[in-house]
C-alpha positions in Angstrom: 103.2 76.9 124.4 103.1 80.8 125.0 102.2 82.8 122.2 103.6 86.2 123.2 102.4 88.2 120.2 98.6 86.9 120.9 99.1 87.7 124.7 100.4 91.3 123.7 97.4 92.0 121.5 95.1 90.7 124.3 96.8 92.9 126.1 96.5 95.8 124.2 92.5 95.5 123.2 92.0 94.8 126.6 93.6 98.2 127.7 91.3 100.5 125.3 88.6 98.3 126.4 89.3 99.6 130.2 89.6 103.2 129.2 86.0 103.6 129.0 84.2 103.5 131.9 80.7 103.7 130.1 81.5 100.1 128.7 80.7 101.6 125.2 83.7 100.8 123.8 83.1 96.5 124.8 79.5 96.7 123.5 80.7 98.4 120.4 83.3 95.9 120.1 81.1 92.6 121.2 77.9 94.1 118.4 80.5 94.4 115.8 81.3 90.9 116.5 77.7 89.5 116.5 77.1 91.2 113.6 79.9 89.7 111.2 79.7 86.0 112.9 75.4 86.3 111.8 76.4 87.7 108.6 79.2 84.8 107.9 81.7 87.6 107.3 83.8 86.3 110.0 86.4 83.5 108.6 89.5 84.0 107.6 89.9 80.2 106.1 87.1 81.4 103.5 89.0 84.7 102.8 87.1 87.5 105.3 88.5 89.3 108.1 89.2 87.4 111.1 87.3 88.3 114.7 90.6 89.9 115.7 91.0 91.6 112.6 87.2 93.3 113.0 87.9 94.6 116.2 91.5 96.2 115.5 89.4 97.8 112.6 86.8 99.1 115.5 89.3 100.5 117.6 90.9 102.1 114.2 87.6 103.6 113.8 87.2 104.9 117.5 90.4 106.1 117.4 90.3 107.9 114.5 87.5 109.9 115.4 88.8 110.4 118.3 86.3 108.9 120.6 88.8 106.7 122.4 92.4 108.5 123.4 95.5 106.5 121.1 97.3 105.0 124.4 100.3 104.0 121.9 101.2 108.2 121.5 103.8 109.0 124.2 102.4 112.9 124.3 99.0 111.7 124.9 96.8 112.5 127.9 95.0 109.0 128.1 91.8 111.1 130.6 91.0 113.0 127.0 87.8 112.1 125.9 85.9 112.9 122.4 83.6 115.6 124.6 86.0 117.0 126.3 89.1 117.6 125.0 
């Protein structure tokens, strides 16, 4: 069975991923990751964030300090980067 929804958000992490041709933005992502699975803050059965939820909240982050461009804005020039805007 297709799970459209989980395809599009695939989909859509995988797109911020490839805006960064450093690969920052993945080791930033996979780190985060590594951390909350060694800290066991990484279940969502027990009542934490789930792996998908911590990285939405990373790309929240980049986004909001603008170190990755917010592809989801139609007036957005997805090339801008934090150091030169």
């Amino acid at each position: 069975m297709n799970n459209v929804i989980a395809l599009m958000n695939s989909e859509l992490i995988n797109r911020y991923v490839n805006l960064d041709p450093s690969d920052t933005v993945r080791q930033f992502l996979m780190l985060t990751k590594r951390f909350v699975k060694a800290q066991a803050i990484c279940d969502a059965v027990q009542g934490y964030p789930s792996s998908y939820c911590w990285v939405i909240m990373c790309l929240h982050f980049l986004l909001r300090f603008e170190y990755i461009p917010n592809i989801q804005r139609a007036d957005i020039n997805i090339t801008r980067r934090r150091n030169n805007k």
